[in-house]
C-alpha positions as CSV (number, residue, x, y, z in Angstrom):
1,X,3.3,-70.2,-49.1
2,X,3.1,-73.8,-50.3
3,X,-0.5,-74.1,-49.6
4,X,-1.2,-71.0,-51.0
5,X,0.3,-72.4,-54.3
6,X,-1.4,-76.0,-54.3
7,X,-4.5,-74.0,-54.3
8,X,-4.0,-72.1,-57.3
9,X,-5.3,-73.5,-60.6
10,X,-2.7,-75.1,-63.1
11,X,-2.6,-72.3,-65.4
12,X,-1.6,-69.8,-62.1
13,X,0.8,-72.6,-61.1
14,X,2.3,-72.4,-64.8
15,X,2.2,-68.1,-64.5
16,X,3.5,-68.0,-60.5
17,X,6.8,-70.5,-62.1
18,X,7.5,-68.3,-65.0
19,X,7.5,-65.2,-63.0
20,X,9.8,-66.7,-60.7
21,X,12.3,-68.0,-63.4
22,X,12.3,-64.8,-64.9
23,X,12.8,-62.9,-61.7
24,X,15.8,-65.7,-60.7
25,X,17.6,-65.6,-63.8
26,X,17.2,-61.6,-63.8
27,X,19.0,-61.4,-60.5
28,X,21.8,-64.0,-61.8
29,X,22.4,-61.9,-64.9
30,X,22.1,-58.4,-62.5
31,X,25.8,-58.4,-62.3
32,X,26.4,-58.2,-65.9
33,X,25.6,-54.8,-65.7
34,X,28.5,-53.4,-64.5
35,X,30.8,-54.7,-67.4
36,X,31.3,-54.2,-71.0
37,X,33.4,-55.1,-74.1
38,X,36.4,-52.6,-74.0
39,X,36.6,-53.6,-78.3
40,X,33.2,-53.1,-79.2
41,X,32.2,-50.8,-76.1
42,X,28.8,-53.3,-76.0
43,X,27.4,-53.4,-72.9
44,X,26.7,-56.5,-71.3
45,X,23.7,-54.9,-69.5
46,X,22.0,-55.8,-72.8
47,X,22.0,-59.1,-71.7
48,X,19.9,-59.2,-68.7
49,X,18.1,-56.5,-70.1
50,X,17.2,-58.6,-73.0
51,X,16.3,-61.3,-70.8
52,X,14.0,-59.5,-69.2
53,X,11.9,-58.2,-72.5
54,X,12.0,-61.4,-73.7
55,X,10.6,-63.0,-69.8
56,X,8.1,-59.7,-69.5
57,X,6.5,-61.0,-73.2
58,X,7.2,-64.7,-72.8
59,X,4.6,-63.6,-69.3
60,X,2.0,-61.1,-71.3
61,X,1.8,-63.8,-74.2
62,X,0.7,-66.4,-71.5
63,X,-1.2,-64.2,-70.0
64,X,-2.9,-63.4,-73.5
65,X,-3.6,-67.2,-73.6
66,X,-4.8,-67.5,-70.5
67,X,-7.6,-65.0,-70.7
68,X,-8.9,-66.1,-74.1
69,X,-9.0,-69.7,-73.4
70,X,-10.9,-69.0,-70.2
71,X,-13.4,-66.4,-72.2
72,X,-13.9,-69.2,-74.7
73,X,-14.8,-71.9,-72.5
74,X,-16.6,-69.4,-70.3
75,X,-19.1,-69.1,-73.7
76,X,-22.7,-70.1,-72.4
77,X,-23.8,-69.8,-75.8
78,X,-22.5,-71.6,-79.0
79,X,-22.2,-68.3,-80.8
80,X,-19.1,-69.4,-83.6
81,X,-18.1,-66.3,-85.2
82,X,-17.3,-64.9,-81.5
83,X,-15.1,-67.7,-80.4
84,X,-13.8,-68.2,-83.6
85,X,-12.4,-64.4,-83.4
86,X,-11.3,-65.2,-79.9
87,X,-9.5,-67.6,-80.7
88,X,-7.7,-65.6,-83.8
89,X,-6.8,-62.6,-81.6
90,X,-5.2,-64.5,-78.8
91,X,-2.9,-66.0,-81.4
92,X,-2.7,-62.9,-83.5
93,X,-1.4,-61.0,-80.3
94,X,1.0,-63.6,-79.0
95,X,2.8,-63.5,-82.2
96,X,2.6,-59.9,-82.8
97,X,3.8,-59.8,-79.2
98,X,6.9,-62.2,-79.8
99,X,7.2,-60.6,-83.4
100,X,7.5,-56.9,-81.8
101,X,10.3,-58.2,-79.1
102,X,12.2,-60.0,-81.4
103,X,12.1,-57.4,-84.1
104,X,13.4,-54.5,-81.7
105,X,15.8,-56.8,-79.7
106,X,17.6,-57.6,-83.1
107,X,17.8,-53.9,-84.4
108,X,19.5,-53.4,-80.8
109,X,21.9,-56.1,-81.0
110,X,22.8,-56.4,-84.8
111,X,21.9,-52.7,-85.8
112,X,22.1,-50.3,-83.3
113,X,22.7,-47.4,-85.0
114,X,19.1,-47.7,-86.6
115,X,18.4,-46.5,-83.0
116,X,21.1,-44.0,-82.3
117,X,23.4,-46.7,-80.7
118,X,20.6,-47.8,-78.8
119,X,21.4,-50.8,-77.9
120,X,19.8,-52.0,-74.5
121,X,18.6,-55.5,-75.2
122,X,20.5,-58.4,-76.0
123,X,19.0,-60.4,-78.9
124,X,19.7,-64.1,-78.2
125,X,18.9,-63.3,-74.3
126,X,15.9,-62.2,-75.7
127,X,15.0,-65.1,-77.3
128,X,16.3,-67.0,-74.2
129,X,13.4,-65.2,-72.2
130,X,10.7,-66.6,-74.6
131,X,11.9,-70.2,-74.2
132,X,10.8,-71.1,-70.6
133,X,7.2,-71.3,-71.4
134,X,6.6,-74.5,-73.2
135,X,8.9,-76.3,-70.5
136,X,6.8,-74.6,-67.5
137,X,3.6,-75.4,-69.3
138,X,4.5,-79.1,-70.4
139,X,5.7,-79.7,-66.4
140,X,3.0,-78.6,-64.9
141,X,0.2,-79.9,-66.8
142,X,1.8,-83.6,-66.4
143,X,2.1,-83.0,-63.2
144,X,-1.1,-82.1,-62.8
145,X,-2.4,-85.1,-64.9
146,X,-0.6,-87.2,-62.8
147,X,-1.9,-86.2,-59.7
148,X,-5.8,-86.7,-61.4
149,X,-4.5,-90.1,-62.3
150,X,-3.6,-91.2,-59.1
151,X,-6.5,-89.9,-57.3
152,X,-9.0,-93.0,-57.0
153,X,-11.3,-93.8,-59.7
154,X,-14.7,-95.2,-59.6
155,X,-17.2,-95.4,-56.8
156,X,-15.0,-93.3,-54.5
157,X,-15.2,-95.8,-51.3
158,X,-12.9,-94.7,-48.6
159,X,-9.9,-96.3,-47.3
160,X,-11.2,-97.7,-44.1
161,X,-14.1,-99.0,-45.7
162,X,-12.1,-101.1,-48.5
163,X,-11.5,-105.1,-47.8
164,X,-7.9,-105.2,-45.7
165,X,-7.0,-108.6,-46.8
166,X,-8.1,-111.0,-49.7
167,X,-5.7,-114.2,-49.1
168,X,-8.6,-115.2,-46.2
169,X,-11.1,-115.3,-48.8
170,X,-8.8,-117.3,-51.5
171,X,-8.1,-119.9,-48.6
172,X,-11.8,-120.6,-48.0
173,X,-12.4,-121.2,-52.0
């Protein structure tokens, strides 16, 4: 599995993480299901419920980003008013998709009976689910600039060809 996953690109790296938080916290929260508030009679299946809306949107609007950033550098010609729209969309959708979430998670949690007492999803684990992103992205693109960085630079001579000692040559000066 782990050289499966070094060969995936950075932004697969970043998607195969936030899958696997989501799915991690999901099975944490999995016992929440079986409880609720005996005042309120509120569920606390809304919780890891809400989790997973937000983690399933947190994923699509990654995913969203993903695709159009690879269909506009994939652009062989510099045709503006295409990429330009591109580039709208993607962040048109990501925040309609975060907007749509948030929107019905919050008429669950603070007005459920807008939905009949529907009220499946949890909004603050909602917003919880969005979250991971920005910490999975910012990881794994410093990691991966650090691994370019320490790669050698320059002519790209190999180890057993570089000079093994220089304190001969400073003692002949």
């Amino acid at each position: 599995m782990a050289k499966w996953f070094v060969k995936l690109s950075t932004n697969k790296k970043a998607l195969f993480i936030m899958v696997a938080i989501a799915l991690i916290v999901f099975v944490f929260l999995v016992p929440l299901f079986f409880f609720h508030n005996a005042e309120t009679n509120y569920p606390y299946g809304a919780y890891p419920l809400g989790w997973l809306l937000g983690s399933v949107a947190e994923i699509l609007a990654y995913y969203s980003l993903m695709y159009m950033s690879d269909s506009l550098f994939a652009q062989k010609d510099p045709n503006r008013p295409v990429t330009s729209l591109l580039a709208i969309g993607s962040a048109g959708i990501r925040i309609l998709i975060y907007a749509i979430v948030l929107v019905i998670s919050g008429i669950c949690t603070f007005k459920s009976e807008w939905f009949g007492g529907f009220n499946a999803f949890n909004f603050y684990a909602t917003a919880a689910g969005l979250l991971p992103m920005l910490v999975v992205i910012f990881l794994t693109q410093f990691f991966a600039l650090k691994q370019t960085s320490s790669a050698p630079q320059g002519s790209g001579v190999a180890k057993n060809d570089a000079p093994k000692d220089n304190s001969s040559q400073d003692e002949k000066k």
